[in-house]
N, C-alpha and C positions, 0 to 999 in steps of 0.2 A: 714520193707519193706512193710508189709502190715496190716497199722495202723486203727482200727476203728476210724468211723468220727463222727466228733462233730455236732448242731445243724446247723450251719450256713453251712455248705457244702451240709448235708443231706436235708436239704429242710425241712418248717413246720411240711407240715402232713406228709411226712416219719419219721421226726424224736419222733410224737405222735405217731406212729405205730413201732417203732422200741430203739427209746427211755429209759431211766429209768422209765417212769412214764407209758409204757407202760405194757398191760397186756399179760399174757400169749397167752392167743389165739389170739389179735391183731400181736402181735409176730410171732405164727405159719400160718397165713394166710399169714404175707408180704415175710416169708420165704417162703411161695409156690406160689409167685405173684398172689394174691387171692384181693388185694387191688388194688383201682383205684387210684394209683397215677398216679401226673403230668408228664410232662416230663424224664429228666434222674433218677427221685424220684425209680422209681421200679429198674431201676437198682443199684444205690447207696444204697437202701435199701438192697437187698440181698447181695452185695461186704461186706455191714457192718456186717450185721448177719454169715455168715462167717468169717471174720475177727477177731469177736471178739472168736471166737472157742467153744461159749457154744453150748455142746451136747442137743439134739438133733438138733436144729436151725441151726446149720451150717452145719451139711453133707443136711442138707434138703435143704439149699440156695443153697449148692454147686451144688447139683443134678439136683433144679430149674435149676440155670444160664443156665444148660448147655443145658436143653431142653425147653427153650424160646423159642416164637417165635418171629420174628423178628420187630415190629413194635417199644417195650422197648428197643431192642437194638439198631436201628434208634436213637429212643430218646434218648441215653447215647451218642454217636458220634457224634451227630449234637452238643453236648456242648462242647463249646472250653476248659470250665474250667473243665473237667472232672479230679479227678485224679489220676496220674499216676498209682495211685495202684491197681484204680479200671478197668483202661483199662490192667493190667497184666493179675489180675484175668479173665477177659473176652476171654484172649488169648488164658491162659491155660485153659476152659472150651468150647471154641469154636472153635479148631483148624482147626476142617473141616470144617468150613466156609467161604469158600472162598471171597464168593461179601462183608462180615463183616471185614475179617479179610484185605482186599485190601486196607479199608477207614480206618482201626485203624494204620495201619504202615503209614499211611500218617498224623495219628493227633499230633495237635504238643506239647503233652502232654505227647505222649508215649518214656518208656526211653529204655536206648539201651540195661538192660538186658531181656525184654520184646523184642525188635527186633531181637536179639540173639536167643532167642525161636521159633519164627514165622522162624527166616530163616531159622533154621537148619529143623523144621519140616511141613512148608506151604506148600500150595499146589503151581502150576507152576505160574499163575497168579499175585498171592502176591509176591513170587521171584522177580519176570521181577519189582513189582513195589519198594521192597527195594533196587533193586540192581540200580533201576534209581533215586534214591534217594541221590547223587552221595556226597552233602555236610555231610548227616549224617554216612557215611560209609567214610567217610573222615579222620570226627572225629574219629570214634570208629571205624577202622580196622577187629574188630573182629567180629563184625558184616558179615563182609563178609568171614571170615572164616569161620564161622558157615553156611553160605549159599552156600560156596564152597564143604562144607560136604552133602548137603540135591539133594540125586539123582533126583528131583522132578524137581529143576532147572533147566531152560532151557540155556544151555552152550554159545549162544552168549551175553545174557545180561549181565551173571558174567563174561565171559573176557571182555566186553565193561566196567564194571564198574573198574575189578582192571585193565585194562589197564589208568584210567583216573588217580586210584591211586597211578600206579608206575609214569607216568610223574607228577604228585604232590610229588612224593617221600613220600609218608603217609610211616609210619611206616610199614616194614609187608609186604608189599603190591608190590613194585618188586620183593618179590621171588615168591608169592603167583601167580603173572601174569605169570611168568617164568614156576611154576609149570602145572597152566590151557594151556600156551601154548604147554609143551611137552605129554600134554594128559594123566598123569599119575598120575593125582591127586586122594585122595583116599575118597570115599564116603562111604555113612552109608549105612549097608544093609535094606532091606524093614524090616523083622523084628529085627533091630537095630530103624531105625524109629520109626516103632511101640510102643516098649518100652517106647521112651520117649516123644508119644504122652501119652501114657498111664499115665505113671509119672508126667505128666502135670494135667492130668483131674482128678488126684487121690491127689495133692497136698495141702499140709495144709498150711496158712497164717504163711511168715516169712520164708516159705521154700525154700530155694534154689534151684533151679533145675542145672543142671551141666553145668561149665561155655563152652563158646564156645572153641574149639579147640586152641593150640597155632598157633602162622600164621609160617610159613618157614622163615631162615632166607634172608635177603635182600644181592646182590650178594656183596656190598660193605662191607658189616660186618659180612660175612664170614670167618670161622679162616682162619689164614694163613698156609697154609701145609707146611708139616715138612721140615725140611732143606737136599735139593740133593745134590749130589757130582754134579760139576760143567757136564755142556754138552753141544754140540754143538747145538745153537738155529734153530730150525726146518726153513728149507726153505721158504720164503714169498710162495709160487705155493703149497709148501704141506701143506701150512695151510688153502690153496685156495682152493684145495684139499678136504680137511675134512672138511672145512664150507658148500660146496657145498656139499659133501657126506650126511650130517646134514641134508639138504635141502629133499633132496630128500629118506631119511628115512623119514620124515612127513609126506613128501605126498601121501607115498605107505603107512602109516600106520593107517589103517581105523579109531583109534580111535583120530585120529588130528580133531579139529573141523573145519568143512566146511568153513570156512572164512579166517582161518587162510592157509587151504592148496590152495586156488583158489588163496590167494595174493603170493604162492609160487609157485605156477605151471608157472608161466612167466617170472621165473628166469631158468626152467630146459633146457637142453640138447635136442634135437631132439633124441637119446635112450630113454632118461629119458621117455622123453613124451608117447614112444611108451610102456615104462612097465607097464605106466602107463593107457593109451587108451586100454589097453589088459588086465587090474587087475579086477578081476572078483569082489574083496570083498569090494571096494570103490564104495563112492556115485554116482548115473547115472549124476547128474551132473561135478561132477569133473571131470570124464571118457570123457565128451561129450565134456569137453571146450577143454581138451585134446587131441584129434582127430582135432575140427577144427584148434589148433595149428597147429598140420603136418599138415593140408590141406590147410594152409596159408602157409607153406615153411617154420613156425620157426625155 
């Protein structure tokens, strides 16, 4: 997973300063970026000296990576060839960096258990941009189950994205829309988060960190429930009934996300509307569109 690199990846002079034929103290300066290397060179350099796990060189790279500042890490992202192992590494030592970590889940090097990490623990910014990412979370499902877990998220990008994935039918991904629509999806706590930013920034080369969440299953490949005794099929009006009743439990229930209950407020009842123009614990918006409904005569 996270293999040392050879000369032709590592660039010349990183690889005379990081090298076999290099010396000790060339060694400990490229592990504290103390070297003027070229472009992506300081960052590949330290990926490397970590990777390869010799003490003390690698907790010293690792410690480096993480308190760079950002012009080296510029330089590793503008290279298309960067890889993959070494934008993981970058992720799991950078995770609070926002405007870095925005341009890595967009490079097209980076793999999906590396986006798997970013979404479960990114900040809101990075979210909105894996989750608009809509072909790679296509692929890899899970991906966005891991970003459905990270409280950080902002709630209309991830239903816009697995809404895109339950009409592609991706794997996963209509229960997973099913679940974000009934508002009951279940998130990580801030010190669950924390943990596994922690776990990240503390991780040794080859380490696995925890894979993303399973996704829910899809309403079509649901078991089949057990076998009833025979009974008389519920009335077409009493299923009109409780589809409608359905409706309007959403909408009274604060934690439905805003878009999803304004596209059902103009299915409800003149009551409905008023329990709801009168709900103290719902958004000032919803409340408001609710009112001009009775003031239109809905």
């Amino acid at each position: 997973m996270h293999p040392p690199l050879g000369e032709a990846r590592l660039g010349p002079r990183a690889f005379r300063a990081v090298g076999p034929q290099a010396t000790a103290g060339q060694r400990e300066l490229a592990a504290r970026a103390l070297l003027p290397l070229p472009g992506p060179e300081t960052w590949l350099a330290l990926y490397h000296l970590w990777a390869t796990g010799e003490e003390p060189l690698a907790t010293i790279a690792g410690r480096t990576a993480a308190e760079l500042p950002g012009p080296p890490i510029a330089a590793a992202l503008a290279d298309p060839k960067i890889p993959a192992a070494a934008l993981d590494f970058m992720a799991r030592r950078r995770l609070g960096r926002e405007g870095e970590l925005a341009v890595l889940v967009r490079h097209p090097m980076v793999g999906d258990a590396t986006l798997e990490l970013v979404a479960r623990c990114g900040p809101p910014r990075v979210c909105e941009a894996i989750a608009a990412a809509h072909r790679r979370v296509l692929a890899c499902p899970s991906i966005l189950a891991a970003l459905a877990r990270n409280p950080e998220c902002p709630p209309d990008a991830l239903i816009a994205a697995a809404e895109v994935g339950a009409r592609e039918r991706a794997p996963g991904l209509r229960g997973l829309h099913q679940v974000l629509l009934s508002g009951h999806g279940e998130k990580d706590s801030p010190d669950e988060r924390a943990r596994r930013v922690a776990a990240a920034a503390r991780s040794r080369p080859g380490e696995d960190l925890e894979s993303a969440p399973a996704l829910p299953p899809d309403p079509d490949d649901a078991p089949a429930p057990a076998p009833r005794a025979p009974s008389a099929p519920a009335p077409a009006a009493h299923a009109r009934t409780r589809a409608h009743a359905s409706r309007v439990d959403l909408v009274l229930d604060p934690r439905t996300p805003l878009p999803l209950a304004m596209s059902l407020l103009v299915r409800l009842r003149p009551p409905d509307l008023r329990r709801v123009a009168q709900a103290r614990r719902l958004p000032a918006p919803l409340v408001a569109a609710a009112r001009r409904r009775l003031g239109d005569g809905a």
